[in-house]
N, C-alpha and C positions, 0 to 999 in steps of 0.2 A: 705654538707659532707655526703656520704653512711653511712648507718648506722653500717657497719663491721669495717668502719676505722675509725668511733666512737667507737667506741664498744675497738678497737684496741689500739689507744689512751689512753683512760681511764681506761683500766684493772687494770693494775698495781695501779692505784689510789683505786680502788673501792677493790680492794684484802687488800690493806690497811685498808678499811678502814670493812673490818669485821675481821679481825684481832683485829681491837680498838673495836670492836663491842662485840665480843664473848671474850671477856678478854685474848687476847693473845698476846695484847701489851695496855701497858700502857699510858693512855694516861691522862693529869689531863682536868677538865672542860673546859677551854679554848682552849684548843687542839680539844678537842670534838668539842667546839662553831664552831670552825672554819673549822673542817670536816662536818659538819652540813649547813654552807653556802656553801661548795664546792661541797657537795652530791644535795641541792636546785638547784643550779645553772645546774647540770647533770640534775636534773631530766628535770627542765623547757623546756631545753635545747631538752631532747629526748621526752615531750609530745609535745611539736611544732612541730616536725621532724618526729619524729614516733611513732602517737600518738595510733599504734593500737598493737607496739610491744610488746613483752616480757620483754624488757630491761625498759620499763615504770614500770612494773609490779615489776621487782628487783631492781631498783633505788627508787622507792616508800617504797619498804618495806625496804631496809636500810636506810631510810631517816627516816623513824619513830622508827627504833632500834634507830639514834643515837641521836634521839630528846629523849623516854627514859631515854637515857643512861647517858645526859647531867642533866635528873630532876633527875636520882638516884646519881652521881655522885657530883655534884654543892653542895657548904654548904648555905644552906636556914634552917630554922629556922619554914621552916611550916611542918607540922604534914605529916608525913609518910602514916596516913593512910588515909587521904582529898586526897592525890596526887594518889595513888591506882585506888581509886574512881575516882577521878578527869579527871584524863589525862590517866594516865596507862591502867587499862581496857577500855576507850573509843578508845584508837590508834588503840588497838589489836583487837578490837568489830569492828574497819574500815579495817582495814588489813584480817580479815576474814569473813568478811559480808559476801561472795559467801557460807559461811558452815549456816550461821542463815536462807539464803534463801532455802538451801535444808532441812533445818530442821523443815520449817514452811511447804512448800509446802509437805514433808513426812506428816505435822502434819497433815492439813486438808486431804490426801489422806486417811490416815488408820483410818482417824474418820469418812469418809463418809463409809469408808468399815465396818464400825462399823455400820451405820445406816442402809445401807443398807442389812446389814446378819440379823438386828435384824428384819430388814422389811418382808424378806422374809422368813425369819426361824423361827415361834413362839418357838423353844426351845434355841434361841441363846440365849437370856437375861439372862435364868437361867443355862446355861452351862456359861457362862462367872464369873456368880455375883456370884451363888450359890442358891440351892434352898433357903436355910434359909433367905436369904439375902433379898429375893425377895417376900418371902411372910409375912416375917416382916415390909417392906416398902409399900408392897398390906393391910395390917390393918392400918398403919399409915395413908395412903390414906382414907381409908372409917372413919379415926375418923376427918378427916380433916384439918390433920396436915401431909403431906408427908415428911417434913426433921426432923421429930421427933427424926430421929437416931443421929442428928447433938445435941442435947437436952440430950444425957444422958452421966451419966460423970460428975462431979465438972469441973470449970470451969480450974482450974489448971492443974489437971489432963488429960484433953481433950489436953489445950495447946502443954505441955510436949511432951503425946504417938504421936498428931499426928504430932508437928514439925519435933520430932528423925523420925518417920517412912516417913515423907514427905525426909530428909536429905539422907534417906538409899536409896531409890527412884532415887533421884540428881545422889546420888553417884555413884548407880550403872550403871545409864546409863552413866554418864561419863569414867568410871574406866576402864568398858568393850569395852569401845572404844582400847584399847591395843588389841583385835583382830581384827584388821584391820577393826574396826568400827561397823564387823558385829553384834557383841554382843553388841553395842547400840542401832543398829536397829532392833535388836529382843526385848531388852527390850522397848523401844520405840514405839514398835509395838503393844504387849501386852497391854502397858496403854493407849494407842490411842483407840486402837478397844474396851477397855473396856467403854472409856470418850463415844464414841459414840453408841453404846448400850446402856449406862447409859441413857444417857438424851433422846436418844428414845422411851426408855419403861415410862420416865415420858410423852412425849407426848401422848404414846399408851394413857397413864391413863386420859388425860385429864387435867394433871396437870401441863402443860408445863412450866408457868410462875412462879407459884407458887418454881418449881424448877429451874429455873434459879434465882430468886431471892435469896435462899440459896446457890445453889453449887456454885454462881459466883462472892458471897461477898469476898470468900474466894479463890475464884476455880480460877482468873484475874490474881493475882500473882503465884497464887500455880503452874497450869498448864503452865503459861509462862514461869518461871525458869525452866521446867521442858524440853521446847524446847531449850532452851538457854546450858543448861547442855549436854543436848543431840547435839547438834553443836561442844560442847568443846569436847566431843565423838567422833565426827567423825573428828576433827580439829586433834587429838590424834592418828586417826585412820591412816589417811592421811599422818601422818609427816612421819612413817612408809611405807605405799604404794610407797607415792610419794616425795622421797625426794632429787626432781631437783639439785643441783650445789651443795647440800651437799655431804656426806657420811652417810648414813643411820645410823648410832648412833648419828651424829652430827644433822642430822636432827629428829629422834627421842625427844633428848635434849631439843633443840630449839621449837619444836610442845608441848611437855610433861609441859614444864615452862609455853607457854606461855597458852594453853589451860587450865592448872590447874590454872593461873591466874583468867580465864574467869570463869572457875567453881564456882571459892572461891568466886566471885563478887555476885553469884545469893545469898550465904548464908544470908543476910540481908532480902530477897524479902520471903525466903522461912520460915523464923521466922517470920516474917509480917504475913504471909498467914495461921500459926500455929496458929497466935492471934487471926487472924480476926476468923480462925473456931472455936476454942473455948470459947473466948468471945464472941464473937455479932452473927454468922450463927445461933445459936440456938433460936436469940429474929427474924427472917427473916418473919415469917409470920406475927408478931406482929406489925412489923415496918409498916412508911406509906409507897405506894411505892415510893414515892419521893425519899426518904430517902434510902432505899436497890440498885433504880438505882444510884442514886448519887453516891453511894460507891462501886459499880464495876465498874461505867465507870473511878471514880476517882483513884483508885487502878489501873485500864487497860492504864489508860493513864500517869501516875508514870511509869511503869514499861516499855511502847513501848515507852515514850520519852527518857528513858534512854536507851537502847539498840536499838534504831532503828533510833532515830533523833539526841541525843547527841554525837555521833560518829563523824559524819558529820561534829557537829561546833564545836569540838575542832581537826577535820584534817584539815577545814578549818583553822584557827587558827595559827595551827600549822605551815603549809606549806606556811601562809602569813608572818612570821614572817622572 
């Protein structure tokens, strides 16, 4: 069959079935169940046939609204917020993996543009940090302790300022994604070029490992929510821009929900990462290094199997079922 008189065929069915989708017919769980086999059965049906179309592309993602719509819908008796976690933000994290990959490769570009200005410009480091900043962190160097700054502060205290100010961070690059994205990738830009600067001038010093063993006990999760946020940014940004077969407030909606979904997700990672600077980044040169790498790789790799490999086995999963 062409894929027009597929397409042609099955409108009428697929117009239905976001109608059940976007709450504008009711439909109870088993109704869903069964739009849910009939949407699998499309999809199968157009990645065999046309596997490079667009129509894979929107039969995919109404296939995972209506698998959603069946875990919010259905009476189960398991916890609200395990299914969020669970299945919820993993669909959505597989449904816009293309925003996580421009947001990773944005990340490395304007952190090498960080390394690079500090490389060639000796006044970048302290136009970016601050003079004060930087020749507070130049004494801490000569007593031989360069994350000293991570050390002052009660240990409560520290947690608190720097979680809220890590959350204000999130926020903001996500939030400012309502200008069509660009106001995430200005604030985005800003903390990237600062991240890579940062850790250049400890190379400058000689102290390269010594600082990665502090900024990255804590810095694993801190700075990957921080791309993660910045994705639901331009996911936000996007629904806006581009918003294909909808109506641009309907796809505004639909971008706005599901990207503030993927935001709220990082809040767990970005408390973690509040702990770990205030509790433990402070004992980092003390520790052995066994122990400081253990717990960035072990933090790094929590956080990319959740957002980067978990997505994966619950669409597989899902689309086996």
């Amino acid at each position: 069959m062409r894929e027009v008189a597929f397409i042609k065929q099955n409108k009428e069915k697929w117009l239905e079935f976001e109608l059940a989708i976007f709450g504008k017919a009711k439909k109870n769980p088993d109704e869903l169940a069964n739009l849910y086999i009939q949407m699998m059965n499309d999809l199968s049906y157009a990645q065999t046939y046309y596997p490079k179309s667009k129509t894979v592309i929107y039969l995919n993602y109404l296939a995972s609204q209506i698998y959603q719509k069946i875990y919010k819908t259905k009476r189960t008796e398991k916890n609200r917020l395990i299914e969020f976690f669970k299945i919820e933000v993993p669909l959505l994290l597989y449904d816009y993996r293309r925003y996580l990959l421009y947001a990773f490769v944005l990340f490395f570009l304007t952190v090498g543009i960080g390394v690079v200005s500090a490389i060639y410009d000796q006044n970048f480091v302290r136009l970016i940090l601050g003079d004060y900043y930087v020749n507070m962190t130049l004494e801490n160097i000569k007593k031989g302790d360069p994350m000293a700054v991570y050390g002052s502060g009660s240990n409560w205290g520290s947690f608190i300022g720097i979680t809220m100010n890590n959350l204000y961070v999130g926020a903001r690059c996500y939030i400012y994604g309502i200008f069509f994205g660009i106001g995430t990738f200005y604030i985005f830009l800003q903390n990237c070029i600062m991240l890579g600067s940062f850790q250049y001038f400890f190379y400058e010093q000689n102290v390269f490992w010594k600082s990665v063993r502090g900024i990255w006990i804590h810095g694993s999760m801190e700075i990957f929510a921080i791309v993660i946020e910045t994705a639901a940014g331009f996911i936000l940004g996007a629904s806006i821009l581009f918003p294909k077969t909808f109506s641009r407030i309907n796809s505004f909606k639909i971008g706005f929900k599901n990207s503030f979904k993927i935001f709220l997700s990082t809040f767990p990672f970005t408390i973690s990462a509040g702990f770990l600077e205030g509790f433990i980044t402070r004992y980092s040169i003390q520790m052995p290094n066994w122990l400081s790498s253990f717990i960035i790789l072990f933090t790094l790799s929590v956080i990319s199997f959740y957002y980067l490999i978990y997505p994966f086995i619950v669409h597989k999963k899902t689309t086996s079922i």
